[in-house]
C-alpha positions as MATLAB code, in Angstrom:
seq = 'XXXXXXXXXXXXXXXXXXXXXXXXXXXXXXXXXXXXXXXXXXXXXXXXXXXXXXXXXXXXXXXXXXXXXXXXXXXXXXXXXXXXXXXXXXXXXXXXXXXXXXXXXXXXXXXXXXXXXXXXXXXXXXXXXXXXXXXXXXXXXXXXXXXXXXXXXXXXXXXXXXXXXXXXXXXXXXXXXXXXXXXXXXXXXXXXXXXXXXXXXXXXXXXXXXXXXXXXXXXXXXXXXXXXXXXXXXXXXXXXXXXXXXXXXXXXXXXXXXXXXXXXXXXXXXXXXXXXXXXXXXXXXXXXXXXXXXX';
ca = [
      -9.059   -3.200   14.494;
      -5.871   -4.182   12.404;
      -7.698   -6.304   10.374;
     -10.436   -4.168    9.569;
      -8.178   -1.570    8.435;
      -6.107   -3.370    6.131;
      -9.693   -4.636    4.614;
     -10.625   -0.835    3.705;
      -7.063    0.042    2.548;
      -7.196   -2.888    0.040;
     -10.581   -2.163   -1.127;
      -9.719    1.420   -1.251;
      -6.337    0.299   -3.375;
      -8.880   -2.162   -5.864;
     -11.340    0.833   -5.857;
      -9.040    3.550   -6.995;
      -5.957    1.596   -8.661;
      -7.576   -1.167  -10.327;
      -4.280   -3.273   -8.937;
      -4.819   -6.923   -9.711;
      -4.998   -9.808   -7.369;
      -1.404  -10.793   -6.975;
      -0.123   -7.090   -6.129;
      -3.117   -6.651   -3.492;
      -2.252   -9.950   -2.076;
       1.405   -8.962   -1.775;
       0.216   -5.765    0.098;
      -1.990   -7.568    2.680;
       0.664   -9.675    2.770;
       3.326   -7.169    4.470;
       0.879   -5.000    6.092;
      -0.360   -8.186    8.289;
       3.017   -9.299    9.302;
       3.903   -5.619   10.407;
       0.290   -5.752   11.994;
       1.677   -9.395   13.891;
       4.624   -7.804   15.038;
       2.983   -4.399   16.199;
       0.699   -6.276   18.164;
       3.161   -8.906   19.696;
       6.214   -6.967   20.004;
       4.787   -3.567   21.015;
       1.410   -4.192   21.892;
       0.216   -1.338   19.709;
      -2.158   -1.095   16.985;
      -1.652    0.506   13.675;
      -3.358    4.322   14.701;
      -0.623    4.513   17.292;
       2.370    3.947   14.921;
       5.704    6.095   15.482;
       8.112    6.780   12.837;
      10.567    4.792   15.765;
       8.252    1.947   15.554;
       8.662    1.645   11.544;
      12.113    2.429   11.978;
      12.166   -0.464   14.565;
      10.616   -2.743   12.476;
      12.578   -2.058    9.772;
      15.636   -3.117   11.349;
      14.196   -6.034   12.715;
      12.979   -7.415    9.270;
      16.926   -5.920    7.710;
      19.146   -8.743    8.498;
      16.741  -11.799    6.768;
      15.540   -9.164    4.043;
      17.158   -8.233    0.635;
      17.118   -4.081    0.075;
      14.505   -4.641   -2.502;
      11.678   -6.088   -0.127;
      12.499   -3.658    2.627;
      12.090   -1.061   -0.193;
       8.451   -2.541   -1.110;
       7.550   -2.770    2.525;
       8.220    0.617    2.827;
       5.864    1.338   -0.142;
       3.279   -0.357    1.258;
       3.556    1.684    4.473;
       4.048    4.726    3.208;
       0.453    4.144    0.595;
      -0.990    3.033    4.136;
      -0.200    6.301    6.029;
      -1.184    8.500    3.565;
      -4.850    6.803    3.057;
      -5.225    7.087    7.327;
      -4.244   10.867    6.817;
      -6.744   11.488    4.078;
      -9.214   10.018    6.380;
      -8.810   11.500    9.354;
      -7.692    8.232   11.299;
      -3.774    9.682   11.849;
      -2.731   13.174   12.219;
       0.752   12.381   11.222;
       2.271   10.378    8.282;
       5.163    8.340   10.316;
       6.853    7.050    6.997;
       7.553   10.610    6.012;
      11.035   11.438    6.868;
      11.815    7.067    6.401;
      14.542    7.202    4.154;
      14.029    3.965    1.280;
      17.094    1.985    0.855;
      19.416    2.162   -2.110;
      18.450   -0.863   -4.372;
      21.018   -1.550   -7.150;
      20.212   -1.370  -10.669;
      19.351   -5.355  -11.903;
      20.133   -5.421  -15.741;
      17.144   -7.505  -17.524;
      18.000  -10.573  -19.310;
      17.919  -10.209  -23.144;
      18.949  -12.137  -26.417;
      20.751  -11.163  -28.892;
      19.030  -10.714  -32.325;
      20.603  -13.564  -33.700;
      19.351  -15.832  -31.081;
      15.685  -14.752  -31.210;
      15.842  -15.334  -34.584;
      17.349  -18.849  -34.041;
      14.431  -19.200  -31.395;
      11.747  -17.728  -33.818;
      12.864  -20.144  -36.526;
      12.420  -23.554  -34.019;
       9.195  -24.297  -34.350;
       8.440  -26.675  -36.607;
       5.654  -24.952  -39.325;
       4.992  -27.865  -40.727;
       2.607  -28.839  -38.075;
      -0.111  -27.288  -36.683;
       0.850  -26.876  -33.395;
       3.908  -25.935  -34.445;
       2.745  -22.839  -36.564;
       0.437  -22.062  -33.525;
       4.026  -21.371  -31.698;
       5.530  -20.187  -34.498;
       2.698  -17.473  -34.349;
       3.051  -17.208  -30.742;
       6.341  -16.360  -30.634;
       6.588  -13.927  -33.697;
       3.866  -12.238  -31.844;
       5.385  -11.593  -28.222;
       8.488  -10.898  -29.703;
       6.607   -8.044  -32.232;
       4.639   -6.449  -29.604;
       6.731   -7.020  -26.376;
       4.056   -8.714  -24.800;
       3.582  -10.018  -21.132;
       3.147  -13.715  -21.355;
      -0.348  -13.081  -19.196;
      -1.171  -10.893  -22.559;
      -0.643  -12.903  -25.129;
      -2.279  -15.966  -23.695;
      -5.444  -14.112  -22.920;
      -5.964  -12.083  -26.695;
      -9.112  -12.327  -27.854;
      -9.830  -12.735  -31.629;
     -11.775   -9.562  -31.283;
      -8.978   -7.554  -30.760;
      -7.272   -8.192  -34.090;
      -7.420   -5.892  -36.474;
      -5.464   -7.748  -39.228;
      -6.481   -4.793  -42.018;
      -5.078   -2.054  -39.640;
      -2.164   -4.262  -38.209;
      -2.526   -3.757  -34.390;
      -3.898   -5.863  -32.051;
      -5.619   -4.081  -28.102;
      -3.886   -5.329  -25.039;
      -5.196   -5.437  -21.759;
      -2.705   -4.913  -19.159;
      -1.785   -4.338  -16.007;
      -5.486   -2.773  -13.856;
      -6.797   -3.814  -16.700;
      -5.557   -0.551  -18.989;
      -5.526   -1.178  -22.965;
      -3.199   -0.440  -25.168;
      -2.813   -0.737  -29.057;
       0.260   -2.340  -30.189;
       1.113   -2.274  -33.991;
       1.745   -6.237  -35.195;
       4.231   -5.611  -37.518;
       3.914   -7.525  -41.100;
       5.837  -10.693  -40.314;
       3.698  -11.418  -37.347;
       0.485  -10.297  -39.101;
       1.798  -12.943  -42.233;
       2.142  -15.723  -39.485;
      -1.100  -15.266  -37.654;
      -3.441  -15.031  -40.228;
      -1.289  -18.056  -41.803;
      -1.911  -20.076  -38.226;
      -6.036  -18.797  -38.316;
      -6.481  -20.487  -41.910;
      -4.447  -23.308  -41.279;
      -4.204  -24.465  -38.373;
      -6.840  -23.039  -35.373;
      -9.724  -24.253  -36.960;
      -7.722  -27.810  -37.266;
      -7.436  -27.679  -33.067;
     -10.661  -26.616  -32.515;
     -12.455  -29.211  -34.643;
     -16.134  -28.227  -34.906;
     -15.650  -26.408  -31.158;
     -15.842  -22.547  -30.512;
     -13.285  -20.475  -28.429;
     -12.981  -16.277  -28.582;
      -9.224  -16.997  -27.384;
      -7.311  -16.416  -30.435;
      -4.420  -19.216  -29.288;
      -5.622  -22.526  -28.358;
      -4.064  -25.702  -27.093;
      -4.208  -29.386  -28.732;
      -6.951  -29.919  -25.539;
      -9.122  -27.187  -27.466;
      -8.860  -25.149  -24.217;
      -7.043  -21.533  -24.112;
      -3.188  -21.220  -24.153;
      -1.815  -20.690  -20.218;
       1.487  -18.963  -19.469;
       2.552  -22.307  -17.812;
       2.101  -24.429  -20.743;
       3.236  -21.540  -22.768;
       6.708  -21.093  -20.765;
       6.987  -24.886  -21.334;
       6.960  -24.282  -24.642;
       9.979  -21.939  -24.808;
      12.089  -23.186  -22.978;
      11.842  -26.410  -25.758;
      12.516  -24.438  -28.378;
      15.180  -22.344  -26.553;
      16.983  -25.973  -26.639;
      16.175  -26.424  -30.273;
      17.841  -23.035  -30.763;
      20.665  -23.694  -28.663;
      20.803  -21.311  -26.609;
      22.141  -21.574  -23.407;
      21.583  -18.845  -21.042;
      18.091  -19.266  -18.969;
      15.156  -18.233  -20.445;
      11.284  -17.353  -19.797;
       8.981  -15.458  -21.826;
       9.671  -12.466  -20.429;
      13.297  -12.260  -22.297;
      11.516  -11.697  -25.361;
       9.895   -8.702  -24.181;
      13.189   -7.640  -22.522;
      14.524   -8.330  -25.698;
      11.895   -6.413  -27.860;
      12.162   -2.875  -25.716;
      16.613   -3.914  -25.987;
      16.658   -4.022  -29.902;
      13.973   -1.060  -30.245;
      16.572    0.822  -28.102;
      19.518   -0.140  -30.124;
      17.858    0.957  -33.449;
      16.850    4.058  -32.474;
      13.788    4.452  -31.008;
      12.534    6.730  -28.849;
      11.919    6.065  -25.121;
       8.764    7.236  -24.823;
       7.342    5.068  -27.904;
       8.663    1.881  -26.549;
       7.017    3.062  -22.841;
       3.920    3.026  -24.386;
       4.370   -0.331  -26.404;
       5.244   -1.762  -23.196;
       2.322   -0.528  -21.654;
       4.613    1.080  -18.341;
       2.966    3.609  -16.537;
       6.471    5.061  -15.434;
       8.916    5.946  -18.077;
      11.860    5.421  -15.215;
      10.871    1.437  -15.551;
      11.432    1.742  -19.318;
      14.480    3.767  -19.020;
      16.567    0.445  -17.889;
      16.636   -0.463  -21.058;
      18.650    2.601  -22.319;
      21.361    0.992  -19.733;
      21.040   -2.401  -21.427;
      21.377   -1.090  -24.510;
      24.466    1.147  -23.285;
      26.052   -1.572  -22.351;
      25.431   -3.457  -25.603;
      27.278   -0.666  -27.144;
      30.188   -0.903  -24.493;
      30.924   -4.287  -25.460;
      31.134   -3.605  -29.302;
      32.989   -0.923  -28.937;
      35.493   -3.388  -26.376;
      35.876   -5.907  -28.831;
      36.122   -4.194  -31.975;
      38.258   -0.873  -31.179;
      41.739   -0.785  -31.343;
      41.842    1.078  -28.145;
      38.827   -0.598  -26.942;
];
């Protein structure tokens, strides 16, 4: 019975979310250990579920969990609970009066806008690879791209005369992302010079392609900057997601407004674009420490 359940949820989830694969996976994940447990431990199934049960389980999973996975695993529950109420297969929600732990606030990684611009000037241009990174990087830095998004553009959805480029996202929502004119400059400079030279006389609708003619992936991609993060010199760790940390950070610091650079970043929540007002207030607290004389 557990099992079947957890198969409608999901589909139910796919159906009306349009989550992808990884976030359904991590669903089915924690609803079949608390499933394992239910059955082992109380020899219930999932219609018969207490708020004491959840509340049981809970503290059994505390002590080898951090707050932020008890916090997801509550989620999940609580998405679970309501769907059985909507269909009739629970008359009570148990999760309801579950209180979610308090998860502190993780600052994101950034860079500084000197060192993106030491990372943006590593590649070398003078090769064609090395103006397909060069492009790369001028573009995820420009748009605040997921890594996943910028290895999976298509040419047609460039619009090089208009200066925006459509992103498909998260559930597979689009977006349209102004380029900016540096990044437009460097990739129609790569698709003259250089992506017809990997290619040869082969085809591809991927607008970034590797030396094997095949599309960019984000693992050959993160390779890639964490070479030229060692060019740069720059020491602190890095992935490609810093340079869409740092993208919404230096937006923030200029000026912009939160709401545009939610919708850049393509969040469905403005309070998981809002961190970045902290990062940049904390920016600001450091300038102010090191260059006021009561600082």
């Amino acid at each position: 019975m557990n099992t079947k359940i957890i198969d409608e949820f999901i589909d139910h989830l796919w159906l009306e979310d349009g989550l992808s694969k990884n976030t359904l996976n991590s669903y089915r994940f924690d609803l079949e250990l608390f499933t394992q447990w239910l059955t082992t431990s109380l020899k219930k199934n999932i219609l018969d579920v207490s708020q004491a049960d959840i509340q049981q389980y809970l503290s059994f999973k505390f002590p080898t969990s951090k707050s932020r996975s008890i916090s997801r695993l509550l989620a999940t529950l609580r998405r679970l609970f309501r769907y059985l109420l909507r269909e009739n297969k629970v008359k009570i929600d148990p999760t309801l009066e579950i209180m979610s732990p308090k998860i502190p606030k993780l600052l994101p990684k950034s860079l500084s806008e000197e060192e993106v611009e030491a990372l943006l000037k590593a590649p070398n241009i003078k090769t064609i690879s090395g103006l397909r990174d060069k492009a790369m990087l001028e573009l995820l830095y420009a748009c605040g791209l997921r890594v996943s998004e910028l290895v999976n553009i298509l040419l047609t959805e460039l619009s090089m005369s208009e200066g925006v480029i459509r992103i498909t996202g998260k559930g597979n929502k689009t977006r349209l992302v102004p380029m900016g004119e540096e990044a437009v400059d460097w990739i129609k400079k790569y698709i003259n010079e250089s992506r017809n030279e990997i290619l040869k006389k082969n085809t591809s609708k991927y607008l970034f392609i590797t030396i094997r003619r095949g599309s960019m992936t984000r693992q050959a991609f993160w390779y890639l900057i964490k070479r030229y993060a060692i060019i740069a010199q720059i020491k602190k760790p890095i992935s490609p997601h810093i340079l869409r940390h740092a993208f919404a950070t230096h937006l923030i610091n200029h000026g912009a407004d939160i709401r545009v650079v939610q919708m850049l970043l393509g969040h469905s929540d403005i309070s998981t674009t809002q961190i970045y007002t902290h990062v940049a207030r904390e920016r600001l607290k450091k300038i102010h420490e090191s260059h006021h004389p009561r600082g």
